[in-house]
C-alpha positions as a Markdown table, in Angstrom:
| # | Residue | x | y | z |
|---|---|---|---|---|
| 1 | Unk | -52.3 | -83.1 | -52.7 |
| 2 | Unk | -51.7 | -82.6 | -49.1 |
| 3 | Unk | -54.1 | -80.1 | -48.7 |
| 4 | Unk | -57.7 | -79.4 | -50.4 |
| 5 | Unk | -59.5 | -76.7 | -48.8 |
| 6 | Unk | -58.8 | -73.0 | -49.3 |
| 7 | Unk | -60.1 | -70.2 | -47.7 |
| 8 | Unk | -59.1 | -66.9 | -49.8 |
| 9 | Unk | -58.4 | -63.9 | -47.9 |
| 10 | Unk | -58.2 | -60.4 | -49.4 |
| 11 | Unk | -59.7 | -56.6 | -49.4 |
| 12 | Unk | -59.7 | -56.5 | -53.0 |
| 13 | Unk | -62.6 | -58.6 | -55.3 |
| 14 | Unk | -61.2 | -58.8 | -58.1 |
| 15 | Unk | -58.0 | -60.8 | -56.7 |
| 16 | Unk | -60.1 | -63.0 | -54.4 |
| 17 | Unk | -62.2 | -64.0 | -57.7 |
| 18 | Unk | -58.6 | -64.1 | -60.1 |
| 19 | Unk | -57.3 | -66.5 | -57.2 |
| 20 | Unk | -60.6 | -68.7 | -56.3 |
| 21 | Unk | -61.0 | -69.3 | -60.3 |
| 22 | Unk | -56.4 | -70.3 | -60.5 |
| 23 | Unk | -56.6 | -72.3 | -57.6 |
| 24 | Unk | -60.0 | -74.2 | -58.2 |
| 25 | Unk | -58.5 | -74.5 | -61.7 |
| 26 | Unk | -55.3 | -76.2 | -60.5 |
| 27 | Unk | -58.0 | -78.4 | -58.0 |
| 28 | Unk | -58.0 | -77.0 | -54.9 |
| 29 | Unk | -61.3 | -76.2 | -53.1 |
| 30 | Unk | -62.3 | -73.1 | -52.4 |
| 31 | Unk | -64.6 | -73.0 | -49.6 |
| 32 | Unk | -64.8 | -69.5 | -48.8 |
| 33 | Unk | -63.6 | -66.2 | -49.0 |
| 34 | Unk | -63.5 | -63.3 | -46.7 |
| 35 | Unk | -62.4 | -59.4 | -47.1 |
| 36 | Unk | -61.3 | -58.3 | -43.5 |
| 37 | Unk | -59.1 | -59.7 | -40.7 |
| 38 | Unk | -62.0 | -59.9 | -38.6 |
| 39 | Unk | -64.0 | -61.8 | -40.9 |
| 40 | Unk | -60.9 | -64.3 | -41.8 |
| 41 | Unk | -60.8 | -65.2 | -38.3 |
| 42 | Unk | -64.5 | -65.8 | -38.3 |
| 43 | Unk | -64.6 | -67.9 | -41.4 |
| 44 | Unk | -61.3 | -70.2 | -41.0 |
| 45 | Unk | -63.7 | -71.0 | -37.4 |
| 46 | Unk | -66.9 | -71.8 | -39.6 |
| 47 | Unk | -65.4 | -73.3 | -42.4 |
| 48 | Unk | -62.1 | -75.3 | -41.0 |
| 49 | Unk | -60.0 | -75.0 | -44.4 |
| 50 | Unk | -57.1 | -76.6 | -44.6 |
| 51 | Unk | -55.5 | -73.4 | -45.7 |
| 52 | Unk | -55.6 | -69.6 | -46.0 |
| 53 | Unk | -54.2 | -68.0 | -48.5 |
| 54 | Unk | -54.1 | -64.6 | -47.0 |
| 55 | Unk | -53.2 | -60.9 | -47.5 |
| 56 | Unk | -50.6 | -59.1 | -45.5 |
| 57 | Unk | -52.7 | -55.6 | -45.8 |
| 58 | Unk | -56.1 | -55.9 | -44.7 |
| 59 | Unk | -59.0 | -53.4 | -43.2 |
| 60 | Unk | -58.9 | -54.2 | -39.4 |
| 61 | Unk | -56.6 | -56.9 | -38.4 |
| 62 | Unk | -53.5 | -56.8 | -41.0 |
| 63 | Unk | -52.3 | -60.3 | -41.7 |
| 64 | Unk | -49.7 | -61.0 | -39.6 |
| 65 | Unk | -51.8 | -59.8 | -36.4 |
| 66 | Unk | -54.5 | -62.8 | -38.1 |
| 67 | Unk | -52.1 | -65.2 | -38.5 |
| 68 | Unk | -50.8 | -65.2 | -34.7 |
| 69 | Unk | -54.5 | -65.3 | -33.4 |
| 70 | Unk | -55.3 | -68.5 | -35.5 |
| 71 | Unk | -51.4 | -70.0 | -34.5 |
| 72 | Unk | -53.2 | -69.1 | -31.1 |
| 73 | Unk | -55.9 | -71.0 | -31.7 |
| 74 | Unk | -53.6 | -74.3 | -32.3 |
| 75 | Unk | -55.6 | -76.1 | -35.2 |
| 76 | Unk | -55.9 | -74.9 | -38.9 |
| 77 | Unk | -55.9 | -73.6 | -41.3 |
| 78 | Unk | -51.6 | -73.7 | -42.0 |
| 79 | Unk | -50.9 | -70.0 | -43.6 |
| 80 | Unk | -49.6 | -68.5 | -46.6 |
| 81 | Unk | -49.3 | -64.9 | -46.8 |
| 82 | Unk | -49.4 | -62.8 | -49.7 |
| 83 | Unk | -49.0 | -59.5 | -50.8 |
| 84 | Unk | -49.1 | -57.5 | -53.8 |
| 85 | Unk | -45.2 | -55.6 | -52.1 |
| 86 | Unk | -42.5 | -58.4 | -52.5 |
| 87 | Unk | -41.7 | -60.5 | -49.9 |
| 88 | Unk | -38.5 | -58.4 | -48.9 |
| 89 | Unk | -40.8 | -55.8 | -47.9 |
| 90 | Unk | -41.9 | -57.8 | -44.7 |
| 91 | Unk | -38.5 | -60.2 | -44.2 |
| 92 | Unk | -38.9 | -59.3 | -40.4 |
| 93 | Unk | -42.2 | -59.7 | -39.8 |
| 94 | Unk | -42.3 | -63.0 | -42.4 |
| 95 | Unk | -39.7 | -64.4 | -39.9 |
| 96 | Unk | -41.0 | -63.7 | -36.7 |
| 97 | Unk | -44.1 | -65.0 | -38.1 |
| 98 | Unk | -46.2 | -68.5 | -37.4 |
| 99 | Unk | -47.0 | -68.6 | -41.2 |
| 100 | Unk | -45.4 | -71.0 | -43.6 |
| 101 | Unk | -44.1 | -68.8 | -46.0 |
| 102 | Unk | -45.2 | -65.6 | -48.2 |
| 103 | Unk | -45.9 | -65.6 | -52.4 |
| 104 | Unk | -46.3 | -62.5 | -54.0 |
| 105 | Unk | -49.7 | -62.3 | -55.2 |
| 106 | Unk | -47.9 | -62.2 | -59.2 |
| 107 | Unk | -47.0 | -65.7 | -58.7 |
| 108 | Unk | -49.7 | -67.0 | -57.0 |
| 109 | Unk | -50.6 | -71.1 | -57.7 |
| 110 | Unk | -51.9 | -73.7 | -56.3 |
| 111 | Unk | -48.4 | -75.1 | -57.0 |
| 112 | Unk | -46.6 | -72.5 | -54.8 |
| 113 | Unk | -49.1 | -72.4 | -52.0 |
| 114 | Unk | -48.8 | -75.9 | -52.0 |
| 115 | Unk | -45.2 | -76.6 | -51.9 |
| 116 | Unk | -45.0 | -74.0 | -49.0 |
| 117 | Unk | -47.3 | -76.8 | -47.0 |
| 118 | Unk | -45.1 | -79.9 | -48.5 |
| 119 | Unk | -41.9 | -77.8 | -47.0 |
| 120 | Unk | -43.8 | -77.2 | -43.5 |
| 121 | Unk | -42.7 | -75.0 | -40.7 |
């Protein structure tokens, strides 16, 4: 695997707990999770992860608006945004967009988040 650390970002605990227990299952490492934009940008500073798996509709900062503050930032985490809305619903915004790519939050893996990295920018 190219990358190993995951920081989970989403507004709703019960998917950030479905999505810590699939990805640690498929051997990524979970080292942390956070519930608002705010906080994501806070934690991917603390924690460094190698990745963010984050949601598009969050309480403060949405996740596009995170996104292009960490791209800011120029170091990690690389990001993949996800949404419970298909990815059609944001095809403008997904292309204007520093993230590498977008998986519905029904297919989300370790697998699919990872070949999103493998693919790069």
């Amino acid at each position: 695997m190219v990358a190993t650390t995951l920081l989970i970002v989403d507004d709703h605990a019960g998917f950030r707990t479905f999505a810590r227990a699939l990805m640690e299952a498929e051997g990524l490492d979970v080292v942390g999770e956070a519930d608002d934009g705010p906080s994501a940008l806070v934690e991917a500073a603390r924690l460094d992860p190698d990745m963010m798996l984050l949601d598009v509709m969050l309480p403060g900062l949405d996740g596009f608006e995170v996104c292009e503050r960490l791209a800011a930032r120029g170091t990690r985490p690389a990001v993949v945004l996800t949404s419970s809305r298909d990815g059609s619903s944001y095809a403008d915004r997904l292309a204007r967009s520093s993230a590498l790519g977008f998986v519905a939050k029904h297919a989300v893996s370790a697998s699919a988040v990872l070949s999103l990295l493998e693919a790069g920018p």
